[in-house]
N, CA and C of each residue as an Amber inpcrd file, in Angstrom:
protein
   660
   0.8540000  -1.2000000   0.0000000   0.0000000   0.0000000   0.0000000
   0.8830000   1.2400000   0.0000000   0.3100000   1.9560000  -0.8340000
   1.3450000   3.4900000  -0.7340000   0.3780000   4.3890000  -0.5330000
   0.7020000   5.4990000  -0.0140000   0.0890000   7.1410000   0.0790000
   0.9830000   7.8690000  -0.5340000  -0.2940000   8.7070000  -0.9630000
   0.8500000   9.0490000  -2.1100000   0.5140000  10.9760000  -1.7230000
   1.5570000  11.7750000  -1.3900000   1.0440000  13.1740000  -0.8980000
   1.8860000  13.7230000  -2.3250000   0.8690000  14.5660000  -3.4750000
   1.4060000  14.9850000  -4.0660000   1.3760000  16.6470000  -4.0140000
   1.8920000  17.0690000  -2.7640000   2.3300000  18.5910000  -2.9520000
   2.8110000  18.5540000  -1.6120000   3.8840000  18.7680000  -1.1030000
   4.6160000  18.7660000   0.0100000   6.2320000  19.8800000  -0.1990000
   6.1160000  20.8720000   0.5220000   7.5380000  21.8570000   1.1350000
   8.3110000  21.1480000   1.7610000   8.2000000  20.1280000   2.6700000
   8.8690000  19.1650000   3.5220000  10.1440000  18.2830000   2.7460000
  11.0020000  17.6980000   2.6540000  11.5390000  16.4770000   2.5060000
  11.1440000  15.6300000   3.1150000  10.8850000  14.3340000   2.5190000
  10.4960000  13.2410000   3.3480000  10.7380000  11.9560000   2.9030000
  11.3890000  10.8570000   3.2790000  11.2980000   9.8930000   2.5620000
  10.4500000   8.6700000   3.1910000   9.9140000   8.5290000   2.7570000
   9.1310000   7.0730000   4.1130000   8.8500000   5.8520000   3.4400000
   8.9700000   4.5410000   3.8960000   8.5780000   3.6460000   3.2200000
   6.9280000   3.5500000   2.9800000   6.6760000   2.8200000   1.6220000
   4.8040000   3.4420000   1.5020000   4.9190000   4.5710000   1.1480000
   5.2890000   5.2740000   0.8520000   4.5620000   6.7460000   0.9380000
   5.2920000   7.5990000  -0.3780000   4.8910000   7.8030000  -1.1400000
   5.6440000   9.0440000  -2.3310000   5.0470000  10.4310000  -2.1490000
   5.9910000  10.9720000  -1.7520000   5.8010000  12.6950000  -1.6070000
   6.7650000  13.2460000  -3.0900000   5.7670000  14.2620000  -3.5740000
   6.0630000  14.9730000  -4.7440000   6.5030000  16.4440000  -4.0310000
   8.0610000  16.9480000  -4.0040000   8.3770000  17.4620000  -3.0700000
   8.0820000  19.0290000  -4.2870000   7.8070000  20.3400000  -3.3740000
   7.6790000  21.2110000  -4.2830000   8.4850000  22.1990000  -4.3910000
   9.2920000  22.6890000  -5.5620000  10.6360000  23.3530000  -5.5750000
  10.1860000  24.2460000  -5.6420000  10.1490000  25.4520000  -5.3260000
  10.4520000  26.5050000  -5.8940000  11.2580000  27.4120000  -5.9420000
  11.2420000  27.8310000  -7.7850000  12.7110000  28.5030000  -8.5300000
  12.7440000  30.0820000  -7.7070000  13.7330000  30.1880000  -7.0290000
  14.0690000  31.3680000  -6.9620000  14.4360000  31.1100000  -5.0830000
  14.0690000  30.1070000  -4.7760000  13.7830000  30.2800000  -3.0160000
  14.0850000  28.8870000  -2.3930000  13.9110000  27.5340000  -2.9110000
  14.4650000  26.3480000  -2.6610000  16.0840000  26.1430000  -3.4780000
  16.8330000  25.2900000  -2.6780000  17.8180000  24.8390000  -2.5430000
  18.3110000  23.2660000  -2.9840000  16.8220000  22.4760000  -2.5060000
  17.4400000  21.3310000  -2.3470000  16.1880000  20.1950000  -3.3030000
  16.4120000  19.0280000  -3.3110000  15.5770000  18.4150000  -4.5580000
  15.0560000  16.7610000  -4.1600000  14.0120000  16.2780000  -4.1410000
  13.8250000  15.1070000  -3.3250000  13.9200000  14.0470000  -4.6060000
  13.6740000  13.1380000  -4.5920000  13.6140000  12.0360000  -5.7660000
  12.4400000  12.3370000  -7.1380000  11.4820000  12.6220000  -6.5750000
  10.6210000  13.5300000  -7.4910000  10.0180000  15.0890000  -6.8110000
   9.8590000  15.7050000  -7.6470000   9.6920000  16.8850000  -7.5250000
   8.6930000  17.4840000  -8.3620000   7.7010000  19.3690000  -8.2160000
   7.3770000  19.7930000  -8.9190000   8.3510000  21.0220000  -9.1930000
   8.3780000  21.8700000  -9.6860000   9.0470000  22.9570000 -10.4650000
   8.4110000  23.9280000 -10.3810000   8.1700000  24.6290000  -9.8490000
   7.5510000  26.0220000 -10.2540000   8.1760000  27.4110000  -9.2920000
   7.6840000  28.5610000 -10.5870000   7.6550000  30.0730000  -9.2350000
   6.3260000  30.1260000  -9.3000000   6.5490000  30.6550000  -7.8220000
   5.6500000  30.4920000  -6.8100000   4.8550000  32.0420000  -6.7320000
   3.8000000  32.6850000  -7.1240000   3.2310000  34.3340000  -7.3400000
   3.8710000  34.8740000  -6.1700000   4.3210000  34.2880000  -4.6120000
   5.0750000  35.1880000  -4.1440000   6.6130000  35.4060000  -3.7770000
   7.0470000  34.6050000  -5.0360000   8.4740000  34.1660000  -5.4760000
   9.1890000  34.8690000  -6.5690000   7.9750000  35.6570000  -7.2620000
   8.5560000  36.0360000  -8.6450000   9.3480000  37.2300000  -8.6520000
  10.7680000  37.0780000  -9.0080000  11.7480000  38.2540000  -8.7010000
  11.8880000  38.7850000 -10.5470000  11.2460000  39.8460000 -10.1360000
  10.8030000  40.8920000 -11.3900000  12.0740000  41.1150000 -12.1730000
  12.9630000  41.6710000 -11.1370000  14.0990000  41.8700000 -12.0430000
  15.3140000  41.0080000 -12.3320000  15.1850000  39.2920000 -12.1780000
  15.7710000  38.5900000 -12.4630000  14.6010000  37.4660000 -13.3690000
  13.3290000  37.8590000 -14.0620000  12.3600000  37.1070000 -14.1730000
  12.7090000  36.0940000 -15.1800000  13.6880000  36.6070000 -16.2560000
  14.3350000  35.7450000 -17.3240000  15.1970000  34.9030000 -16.7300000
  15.8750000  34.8930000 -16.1400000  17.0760000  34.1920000 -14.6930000
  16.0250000  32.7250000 -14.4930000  14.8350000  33.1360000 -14.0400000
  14.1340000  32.3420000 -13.0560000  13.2420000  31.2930000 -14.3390000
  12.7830000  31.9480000 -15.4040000  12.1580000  31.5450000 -16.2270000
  13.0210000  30.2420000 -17.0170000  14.4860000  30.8920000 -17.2940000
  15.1470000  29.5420000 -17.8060000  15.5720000  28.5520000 -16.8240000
  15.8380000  28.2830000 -15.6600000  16.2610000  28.0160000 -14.4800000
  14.6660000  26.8250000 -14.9060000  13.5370000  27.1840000 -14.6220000
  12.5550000  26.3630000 -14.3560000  12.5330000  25.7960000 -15.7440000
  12.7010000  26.5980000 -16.5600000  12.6330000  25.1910000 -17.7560000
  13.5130000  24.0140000 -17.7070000  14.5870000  24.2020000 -17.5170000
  16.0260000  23.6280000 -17.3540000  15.2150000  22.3350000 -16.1040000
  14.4020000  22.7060000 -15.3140000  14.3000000  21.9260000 -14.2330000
  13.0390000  20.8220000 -14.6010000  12.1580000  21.7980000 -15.4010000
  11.0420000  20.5480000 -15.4740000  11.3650000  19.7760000 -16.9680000
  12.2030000  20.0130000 -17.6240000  13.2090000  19.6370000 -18.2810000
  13.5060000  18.1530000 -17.9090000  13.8780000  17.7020000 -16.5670000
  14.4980000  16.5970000 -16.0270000  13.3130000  15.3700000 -15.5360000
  13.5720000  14.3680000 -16.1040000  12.7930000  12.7380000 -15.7060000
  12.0430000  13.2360000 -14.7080000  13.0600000  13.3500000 -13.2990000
  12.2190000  13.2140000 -11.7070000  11.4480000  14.8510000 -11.2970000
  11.1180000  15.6850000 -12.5110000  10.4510000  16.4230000 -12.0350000
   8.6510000  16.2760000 -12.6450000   7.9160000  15.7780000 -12.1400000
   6.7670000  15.0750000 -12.1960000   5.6110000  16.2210000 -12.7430000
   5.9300000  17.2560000 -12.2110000   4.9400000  18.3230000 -12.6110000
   5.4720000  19.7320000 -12.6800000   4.4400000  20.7690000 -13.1950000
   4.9390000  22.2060000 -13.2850000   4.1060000  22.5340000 -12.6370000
   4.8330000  23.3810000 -11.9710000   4.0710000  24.1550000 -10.4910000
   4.2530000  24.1630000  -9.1570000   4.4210000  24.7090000  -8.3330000
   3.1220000  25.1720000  -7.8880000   3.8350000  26.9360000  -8.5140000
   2.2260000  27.3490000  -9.4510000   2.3730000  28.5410000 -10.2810000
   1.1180000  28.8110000 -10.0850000   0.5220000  30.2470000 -10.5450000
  -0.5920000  30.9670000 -10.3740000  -1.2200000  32.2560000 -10.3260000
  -2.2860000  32.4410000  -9.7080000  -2.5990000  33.7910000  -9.6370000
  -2.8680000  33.9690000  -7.9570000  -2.0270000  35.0980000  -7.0820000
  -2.6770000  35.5400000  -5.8950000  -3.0070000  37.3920000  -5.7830000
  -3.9700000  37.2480000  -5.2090000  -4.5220000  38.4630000  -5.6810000
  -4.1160000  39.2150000  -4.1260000  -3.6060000  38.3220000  -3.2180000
  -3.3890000  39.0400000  -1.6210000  -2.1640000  39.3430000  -1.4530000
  -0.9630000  38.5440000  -2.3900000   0.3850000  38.4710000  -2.4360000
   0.9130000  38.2990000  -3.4900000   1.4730000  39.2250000  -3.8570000
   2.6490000  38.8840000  -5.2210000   2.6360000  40.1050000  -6.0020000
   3.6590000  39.7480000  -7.1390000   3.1620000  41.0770000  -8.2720000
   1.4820000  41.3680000  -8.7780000   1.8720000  42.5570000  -9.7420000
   0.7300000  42.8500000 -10.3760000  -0.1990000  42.3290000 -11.0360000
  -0.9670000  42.2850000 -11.6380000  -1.9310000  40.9930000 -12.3400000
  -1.3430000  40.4630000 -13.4020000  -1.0830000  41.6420000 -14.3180000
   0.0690000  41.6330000 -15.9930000   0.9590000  40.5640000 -15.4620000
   1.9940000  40.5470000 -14.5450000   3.3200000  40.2240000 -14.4630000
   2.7970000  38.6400000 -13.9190000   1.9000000  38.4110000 -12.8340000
   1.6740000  37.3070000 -12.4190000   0.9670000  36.0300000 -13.5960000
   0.0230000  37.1200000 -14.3850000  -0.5050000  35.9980000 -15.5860000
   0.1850000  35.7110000 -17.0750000   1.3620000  36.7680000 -17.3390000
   2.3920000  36.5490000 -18.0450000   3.6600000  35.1260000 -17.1330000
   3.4970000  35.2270000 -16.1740000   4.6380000  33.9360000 -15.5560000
   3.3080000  32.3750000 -15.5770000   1.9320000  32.8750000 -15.1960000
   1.5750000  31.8040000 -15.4670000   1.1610000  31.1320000 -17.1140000
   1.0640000  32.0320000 -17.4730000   1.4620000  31.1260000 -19.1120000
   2.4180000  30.9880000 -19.6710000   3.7140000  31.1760000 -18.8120000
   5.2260000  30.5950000 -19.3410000   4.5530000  29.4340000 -18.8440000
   4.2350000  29.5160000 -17.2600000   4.3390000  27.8860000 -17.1510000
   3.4870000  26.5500000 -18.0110000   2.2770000  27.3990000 -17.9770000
   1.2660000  26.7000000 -19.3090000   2.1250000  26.2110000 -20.2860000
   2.7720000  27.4220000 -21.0890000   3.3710000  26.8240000 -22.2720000
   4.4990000  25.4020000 -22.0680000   5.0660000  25.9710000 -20.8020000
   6.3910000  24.4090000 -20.2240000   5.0410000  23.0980000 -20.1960000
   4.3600000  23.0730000 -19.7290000   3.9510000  22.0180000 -19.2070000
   3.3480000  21.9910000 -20.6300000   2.9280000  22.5220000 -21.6950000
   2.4980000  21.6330000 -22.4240000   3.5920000  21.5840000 -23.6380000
   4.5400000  21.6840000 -23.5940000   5.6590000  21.1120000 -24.3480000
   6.1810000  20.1470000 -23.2830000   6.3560000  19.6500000 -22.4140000
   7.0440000  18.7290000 -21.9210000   5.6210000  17.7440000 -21.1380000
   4.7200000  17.9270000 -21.6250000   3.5350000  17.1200000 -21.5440000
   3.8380000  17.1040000 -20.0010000   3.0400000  17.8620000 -19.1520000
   3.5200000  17.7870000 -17.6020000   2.2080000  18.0400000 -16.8640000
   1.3520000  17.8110000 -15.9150000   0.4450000  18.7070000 -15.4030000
   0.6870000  19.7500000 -14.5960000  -0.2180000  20.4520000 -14.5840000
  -0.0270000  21.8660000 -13.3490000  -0.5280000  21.5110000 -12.2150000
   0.0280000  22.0150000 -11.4790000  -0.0710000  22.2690000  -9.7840000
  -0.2160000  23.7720000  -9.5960000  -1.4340000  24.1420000  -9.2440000
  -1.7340000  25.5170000  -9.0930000  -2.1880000  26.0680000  -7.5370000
  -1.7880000  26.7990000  -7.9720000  -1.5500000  28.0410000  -6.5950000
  -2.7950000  28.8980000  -6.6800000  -4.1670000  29.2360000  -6.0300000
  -4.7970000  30.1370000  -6.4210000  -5.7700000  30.7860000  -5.4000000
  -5.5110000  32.3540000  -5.4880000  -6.2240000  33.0380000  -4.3060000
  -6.8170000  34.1980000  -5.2380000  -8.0380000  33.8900000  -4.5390000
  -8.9570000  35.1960000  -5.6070000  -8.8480000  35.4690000  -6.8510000
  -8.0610000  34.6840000  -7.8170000  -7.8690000  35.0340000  -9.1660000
  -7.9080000  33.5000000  -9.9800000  -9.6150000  33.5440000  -9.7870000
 -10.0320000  32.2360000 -10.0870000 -10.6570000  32.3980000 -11.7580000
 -11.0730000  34.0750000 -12.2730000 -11.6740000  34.1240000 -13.6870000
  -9.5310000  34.6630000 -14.1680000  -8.9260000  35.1380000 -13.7600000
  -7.4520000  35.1780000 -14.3470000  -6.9250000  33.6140000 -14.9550000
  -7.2560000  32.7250000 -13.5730000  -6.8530000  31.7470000 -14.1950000
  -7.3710000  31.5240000 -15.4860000  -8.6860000  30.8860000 -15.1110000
  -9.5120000  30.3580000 -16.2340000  -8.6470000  31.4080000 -17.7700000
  -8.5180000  32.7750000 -17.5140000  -8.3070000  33.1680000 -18.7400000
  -7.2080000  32.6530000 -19.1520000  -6.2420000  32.4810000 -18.4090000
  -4.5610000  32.3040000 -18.7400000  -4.7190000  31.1720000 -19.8350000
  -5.6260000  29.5500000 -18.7070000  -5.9350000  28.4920000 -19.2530000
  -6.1550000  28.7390000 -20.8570000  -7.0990000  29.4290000 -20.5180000
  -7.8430000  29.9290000 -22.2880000  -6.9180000  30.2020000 -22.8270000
  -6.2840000  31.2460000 -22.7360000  -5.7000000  31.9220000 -23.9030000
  -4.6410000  30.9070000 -24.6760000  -4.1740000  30.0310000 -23.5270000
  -3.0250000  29.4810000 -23.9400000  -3.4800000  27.9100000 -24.8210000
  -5.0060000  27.7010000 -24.8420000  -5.3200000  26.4190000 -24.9830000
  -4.9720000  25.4010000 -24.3340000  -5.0590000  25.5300000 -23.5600000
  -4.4940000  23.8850000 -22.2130000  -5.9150000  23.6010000 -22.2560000
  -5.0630000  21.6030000 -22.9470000  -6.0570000  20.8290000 -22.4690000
  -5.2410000  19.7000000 -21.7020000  -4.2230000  20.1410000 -21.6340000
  -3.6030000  18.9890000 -20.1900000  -4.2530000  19.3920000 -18.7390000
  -3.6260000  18.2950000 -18.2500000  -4.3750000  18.1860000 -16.8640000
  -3.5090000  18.9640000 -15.6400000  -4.6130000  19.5730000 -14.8040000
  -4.1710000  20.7620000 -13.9380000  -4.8020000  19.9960000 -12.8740000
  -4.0760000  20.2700000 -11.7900000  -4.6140000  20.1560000 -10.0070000
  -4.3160000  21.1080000  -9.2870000  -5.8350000  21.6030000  -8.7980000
  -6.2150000  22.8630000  -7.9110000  -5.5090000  22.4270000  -6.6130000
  -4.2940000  22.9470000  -6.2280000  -4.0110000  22.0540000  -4.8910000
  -4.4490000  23.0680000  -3.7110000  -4.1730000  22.4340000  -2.2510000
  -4.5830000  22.3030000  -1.1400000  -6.3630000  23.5300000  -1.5230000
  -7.0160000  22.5550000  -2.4180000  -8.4030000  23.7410000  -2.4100000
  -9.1030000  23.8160000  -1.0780000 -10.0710000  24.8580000  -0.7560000
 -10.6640000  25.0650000   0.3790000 -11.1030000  26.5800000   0.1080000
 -11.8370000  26.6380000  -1.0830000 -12.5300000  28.0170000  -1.2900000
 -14.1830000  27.5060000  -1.6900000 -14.7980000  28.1860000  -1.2670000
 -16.3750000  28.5170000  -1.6520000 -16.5750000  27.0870000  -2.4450000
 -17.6800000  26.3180000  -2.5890000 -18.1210000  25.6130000  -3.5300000
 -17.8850000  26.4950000  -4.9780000 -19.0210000  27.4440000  -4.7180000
 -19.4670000  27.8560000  -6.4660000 -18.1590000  28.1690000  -7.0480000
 -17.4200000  28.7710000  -6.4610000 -16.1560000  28.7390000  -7.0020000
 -15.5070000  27.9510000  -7.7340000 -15.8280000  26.3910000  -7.1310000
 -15.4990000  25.1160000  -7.9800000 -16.2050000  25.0960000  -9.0270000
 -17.1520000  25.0610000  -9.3740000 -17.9680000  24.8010000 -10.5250000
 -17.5170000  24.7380000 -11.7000000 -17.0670000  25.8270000 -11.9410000
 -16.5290000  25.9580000 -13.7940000 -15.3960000  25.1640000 -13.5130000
 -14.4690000  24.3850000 -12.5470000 -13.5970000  24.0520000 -12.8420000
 -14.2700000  22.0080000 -12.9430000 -15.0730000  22.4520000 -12.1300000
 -16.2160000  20.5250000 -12.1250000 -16.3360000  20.3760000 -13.6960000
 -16.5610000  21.4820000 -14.3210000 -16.9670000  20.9990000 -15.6680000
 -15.8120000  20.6630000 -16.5460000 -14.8300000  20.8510000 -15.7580000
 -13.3570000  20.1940000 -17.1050000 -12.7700000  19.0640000 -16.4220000
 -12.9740000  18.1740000 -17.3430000 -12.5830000  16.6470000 -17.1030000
 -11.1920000  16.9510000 -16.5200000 -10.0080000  17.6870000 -17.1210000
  -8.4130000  17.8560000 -17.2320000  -8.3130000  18.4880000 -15.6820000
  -9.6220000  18.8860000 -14.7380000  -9.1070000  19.5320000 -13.5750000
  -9.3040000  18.1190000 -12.1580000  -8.2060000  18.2850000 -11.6840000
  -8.5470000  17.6750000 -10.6730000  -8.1430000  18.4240000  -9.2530000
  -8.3930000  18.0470000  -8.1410000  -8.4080000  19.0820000  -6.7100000
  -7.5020000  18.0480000  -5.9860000  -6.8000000  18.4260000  -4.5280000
  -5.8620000  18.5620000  -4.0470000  -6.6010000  19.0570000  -2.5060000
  -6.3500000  17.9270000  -2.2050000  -7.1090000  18.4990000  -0.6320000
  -5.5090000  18.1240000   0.7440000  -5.8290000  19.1670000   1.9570000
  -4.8860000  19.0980000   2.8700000  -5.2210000  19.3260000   4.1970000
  -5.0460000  19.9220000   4.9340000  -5.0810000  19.8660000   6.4690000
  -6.5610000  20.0800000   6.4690000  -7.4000000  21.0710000   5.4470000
  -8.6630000  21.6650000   5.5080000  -9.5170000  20.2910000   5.8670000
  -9.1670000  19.5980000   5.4490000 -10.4220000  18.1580000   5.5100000
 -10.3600000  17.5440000   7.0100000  -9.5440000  18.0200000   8.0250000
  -9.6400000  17.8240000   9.3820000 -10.1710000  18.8410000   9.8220000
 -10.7470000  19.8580000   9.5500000 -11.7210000  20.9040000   9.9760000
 -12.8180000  20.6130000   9.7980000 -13.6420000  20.5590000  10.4970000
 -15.1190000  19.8170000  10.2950000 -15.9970000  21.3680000  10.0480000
 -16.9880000  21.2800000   8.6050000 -17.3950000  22.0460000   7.9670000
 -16.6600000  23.1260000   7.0270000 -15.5290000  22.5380000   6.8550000
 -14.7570000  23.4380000   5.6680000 -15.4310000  23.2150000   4.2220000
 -14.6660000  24.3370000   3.7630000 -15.0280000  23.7080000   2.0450000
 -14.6500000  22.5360000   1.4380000 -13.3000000  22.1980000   2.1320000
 -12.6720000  21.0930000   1.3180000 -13.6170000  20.0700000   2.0860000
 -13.8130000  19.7900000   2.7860000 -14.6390000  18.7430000   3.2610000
 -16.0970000  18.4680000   2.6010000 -16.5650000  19.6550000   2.0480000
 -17.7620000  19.6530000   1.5030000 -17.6530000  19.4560000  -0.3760000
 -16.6800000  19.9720000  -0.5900000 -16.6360000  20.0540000  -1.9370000
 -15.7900000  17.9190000  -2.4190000 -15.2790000  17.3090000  -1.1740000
 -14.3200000  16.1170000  -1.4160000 -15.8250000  14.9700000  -1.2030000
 -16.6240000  15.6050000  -0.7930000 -17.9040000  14.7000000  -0.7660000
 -19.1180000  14.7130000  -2.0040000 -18.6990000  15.2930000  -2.6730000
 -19.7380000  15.8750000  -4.2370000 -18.4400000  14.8920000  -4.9190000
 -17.2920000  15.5630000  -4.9640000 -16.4340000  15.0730000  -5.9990000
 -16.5870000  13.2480000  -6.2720000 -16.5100000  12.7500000  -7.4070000
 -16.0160000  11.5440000  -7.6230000 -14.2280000  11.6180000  -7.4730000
 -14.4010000  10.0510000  -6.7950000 -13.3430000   9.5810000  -6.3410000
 -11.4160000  10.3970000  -7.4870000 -12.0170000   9.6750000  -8.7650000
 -10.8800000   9.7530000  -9.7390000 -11.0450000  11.6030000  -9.8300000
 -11.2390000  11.9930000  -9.5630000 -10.7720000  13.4510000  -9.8040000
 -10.0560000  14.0270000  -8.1460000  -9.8780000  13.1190000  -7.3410000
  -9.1630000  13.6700000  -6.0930000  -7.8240000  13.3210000  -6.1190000
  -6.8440000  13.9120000  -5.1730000  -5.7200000  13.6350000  -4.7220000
  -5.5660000  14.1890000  -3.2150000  -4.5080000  13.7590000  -2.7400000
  -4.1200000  14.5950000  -1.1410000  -2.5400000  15.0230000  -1.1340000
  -2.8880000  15.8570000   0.0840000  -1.5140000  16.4990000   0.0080000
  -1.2770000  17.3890000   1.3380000  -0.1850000  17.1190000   2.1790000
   0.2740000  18.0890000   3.4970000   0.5940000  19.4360000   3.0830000
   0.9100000  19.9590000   1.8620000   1.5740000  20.9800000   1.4950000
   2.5660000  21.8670000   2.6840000   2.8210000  22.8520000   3.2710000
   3.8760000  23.4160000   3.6450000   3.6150000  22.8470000   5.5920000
   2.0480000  21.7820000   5.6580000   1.8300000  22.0860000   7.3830000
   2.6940000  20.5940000   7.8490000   3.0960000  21.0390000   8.9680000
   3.6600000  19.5400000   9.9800000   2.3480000  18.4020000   9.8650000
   1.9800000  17.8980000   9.2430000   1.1590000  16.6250000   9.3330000
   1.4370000  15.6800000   8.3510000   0.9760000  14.4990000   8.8590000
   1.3340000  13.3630000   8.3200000   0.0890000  12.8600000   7.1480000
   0.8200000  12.1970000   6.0250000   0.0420000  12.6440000   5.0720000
  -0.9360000  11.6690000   5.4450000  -0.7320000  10.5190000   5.9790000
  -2.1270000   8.8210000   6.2320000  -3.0140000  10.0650000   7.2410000
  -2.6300000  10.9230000   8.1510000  -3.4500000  11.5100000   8.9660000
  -4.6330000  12.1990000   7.9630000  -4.3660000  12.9690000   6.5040000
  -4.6680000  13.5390000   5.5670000  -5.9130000  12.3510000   5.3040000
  -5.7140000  11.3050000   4.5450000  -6.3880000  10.0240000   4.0110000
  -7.4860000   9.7200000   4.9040000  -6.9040000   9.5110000   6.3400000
  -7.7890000   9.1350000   7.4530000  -9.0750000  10.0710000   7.2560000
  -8.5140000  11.3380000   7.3800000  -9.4920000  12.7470000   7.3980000
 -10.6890000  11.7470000   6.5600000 -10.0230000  11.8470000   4.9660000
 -10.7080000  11.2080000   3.5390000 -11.8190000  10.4680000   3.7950000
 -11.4230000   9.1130000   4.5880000 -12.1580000   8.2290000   4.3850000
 -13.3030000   8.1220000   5.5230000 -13.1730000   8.8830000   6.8580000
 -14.1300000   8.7440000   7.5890000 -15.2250000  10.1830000   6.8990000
 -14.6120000  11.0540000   6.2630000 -16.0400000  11.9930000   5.5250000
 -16.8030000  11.0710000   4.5890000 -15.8740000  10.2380000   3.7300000
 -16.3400000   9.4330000   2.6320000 -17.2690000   8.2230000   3.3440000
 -17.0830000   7.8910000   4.0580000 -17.6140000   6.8180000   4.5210000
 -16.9880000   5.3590000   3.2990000 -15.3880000   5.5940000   3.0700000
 -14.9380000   4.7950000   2.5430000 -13.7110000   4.0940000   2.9020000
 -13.5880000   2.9570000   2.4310000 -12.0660000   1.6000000   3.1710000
 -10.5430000   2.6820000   2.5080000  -9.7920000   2.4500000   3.8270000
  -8.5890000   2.6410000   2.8120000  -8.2670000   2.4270000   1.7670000
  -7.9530000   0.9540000   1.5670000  -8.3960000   0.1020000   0.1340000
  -8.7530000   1.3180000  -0.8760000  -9.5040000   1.3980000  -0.6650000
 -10.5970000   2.2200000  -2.1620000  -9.9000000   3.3720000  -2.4680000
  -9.8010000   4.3500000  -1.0730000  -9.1870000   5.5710000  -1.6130000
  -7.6320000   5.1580000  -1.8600000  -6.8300000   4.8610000  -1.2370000
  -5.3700000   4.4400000  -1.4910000  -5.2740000   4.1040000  -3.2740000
  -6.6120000   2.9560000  -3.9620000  -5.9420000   2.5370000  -4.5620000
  -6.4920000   3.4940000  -5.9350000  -7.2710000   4.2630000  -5.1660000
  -7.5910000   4.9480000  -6.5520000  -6.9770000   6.6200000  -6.4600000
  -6.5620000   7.0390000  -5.2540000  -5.2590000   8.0200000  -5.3990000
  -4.1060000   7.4920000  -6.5520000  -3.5790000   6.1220000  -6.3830000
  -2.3200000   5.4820000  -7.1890000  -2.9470000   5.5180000  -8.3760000
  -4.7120000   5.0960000  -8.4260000  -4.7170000   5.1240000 -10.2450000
  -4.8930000   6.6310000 -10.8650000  -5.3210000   7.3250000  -9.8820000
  -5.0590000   9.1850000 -10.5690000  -3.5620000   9.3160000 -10.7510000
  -2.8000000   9.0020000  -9.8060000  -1.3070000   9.6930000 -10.1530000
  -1.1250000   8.9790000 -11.2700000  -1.0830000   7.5550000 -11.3060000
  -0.4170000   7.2610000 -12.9730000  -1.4520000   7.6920000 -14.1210000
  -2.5270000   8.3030000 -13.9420000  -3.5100000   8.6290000 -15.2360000
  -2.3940000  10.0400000 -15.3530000  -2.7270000  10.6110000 -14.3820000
  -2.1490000  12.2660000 -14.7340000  -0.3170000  12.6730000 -14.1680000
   0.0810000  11.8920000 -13.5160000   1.6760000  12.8560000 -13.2930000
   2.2540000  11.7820000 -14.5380000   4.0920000  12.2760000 -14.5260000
   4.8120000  11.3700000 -15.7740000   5.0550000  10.4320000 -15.0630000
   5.9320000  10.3320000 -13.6370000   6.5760000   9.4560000 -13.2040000
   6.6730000   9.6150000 -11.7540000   7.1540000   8.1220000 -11.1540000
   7.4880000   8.0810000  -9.8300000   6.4930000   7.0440000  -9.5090000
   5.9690000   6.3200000 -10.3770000   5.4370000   4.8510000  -9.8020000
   5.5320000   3.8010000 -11.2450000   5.6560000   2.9990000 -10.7230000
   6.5580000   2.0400000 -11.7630000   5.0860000   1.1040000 -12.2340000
């Protein structure tokens, strides 16, 4: 049995368990066995932005980097709107030349995204990670097969969004993930399966069949 946490700041290696560790260009140092790649909206150094831009190609470039991202729009932190949705369709364009999915970052700039998506034509597959905003918010993204969600500490809060929105969802469009908090990712799953009213078994084995539908690598 594996758990599989695909968005984690942490290093971690554990037996069972694949963590997709998340780099980001401009501010991380160090690199786990698989990895995602991305700048981060409150990472983006304006006046080194070409620096940072080839740096991340160069990186998701490589076998063990599994995805592009974590990239996006924040509307509470970071640059300007121009500068933040010009870096997220570099990353669009990487991930769909190196056939990669996104790992997205997103606060209040939920119609930016959608536009970026647009403009650039992405029909690869994107994951909304650690979500926990409004239902309706989800909606336009329920209607694209290519989106899937990313749930984290929120699903141990009893009456969050993520808890409400991981109980509508079908199974194959979920994943989990600790992202930057001290918790253990089976603690994450546990959350899962007592909202679901479902066996480890089930969710475990259909987390493993999302990661091999949508990341490149890191399960054999």
């Amino acid at each position: 049995m594996k758990y599989i946490n695909i968005h984690t700041h942490t290093l971690v290696e554990a037996q069972n368990e694949l963590h997709v560790f998340n780099h980001i260009v401009g501010k991380d140092t160090t690199f786990s066995k698989y990895f995602s790649a991305g700048i981060h909206p409150w990472h983006v150094d304006e006046k080194n932005l070409d620096g940072q831009l080839a740096k991340l190609r160069e990186l998701v470039s490589q076998a063990n980097c599994v995805a592009v991202g974590e990239c996006g729009i924040d509307k509470v932190q970071g640059p300007d709107m121009p500068t933040q949705e010009k870096v997220l369709r570099e990353h669009i364009k990487l991930a769909i030349e190196f056939n990669k999915p996104l790992v997205i970052h997103c606060v209040k700039g939920f119609q930016e995204l959608l536009k970026c998506l647009k403009a650039e034509k992405f029909a690869g597959n994107f994951i909304m990670h650690g979500f926990n905003s409004p239902i309706e918010i989800a909606f336009p993204f329920l209607k694209m097969t290519n989106c899937y969600f990313s749930f984290g500490r929120a699903l141990i809060q009893d009456g969050s969004n993520a808890e409400i929105l991981i109980k509508m969802l079908p199974l194959d469009r979920v994943f989990l993930e600790t992202d930057a908090k001290e918790i253990n990712i089976k603690n994450i799953y546990d959350a899962a399966i007592v909202i679901n009213s479902i066996s480890e078994l089930v969710i475990t084995e259909q987390i493993i069949s999302n990661y091999k539908k949508v990341f490149v690598n890191g399960l054999n």
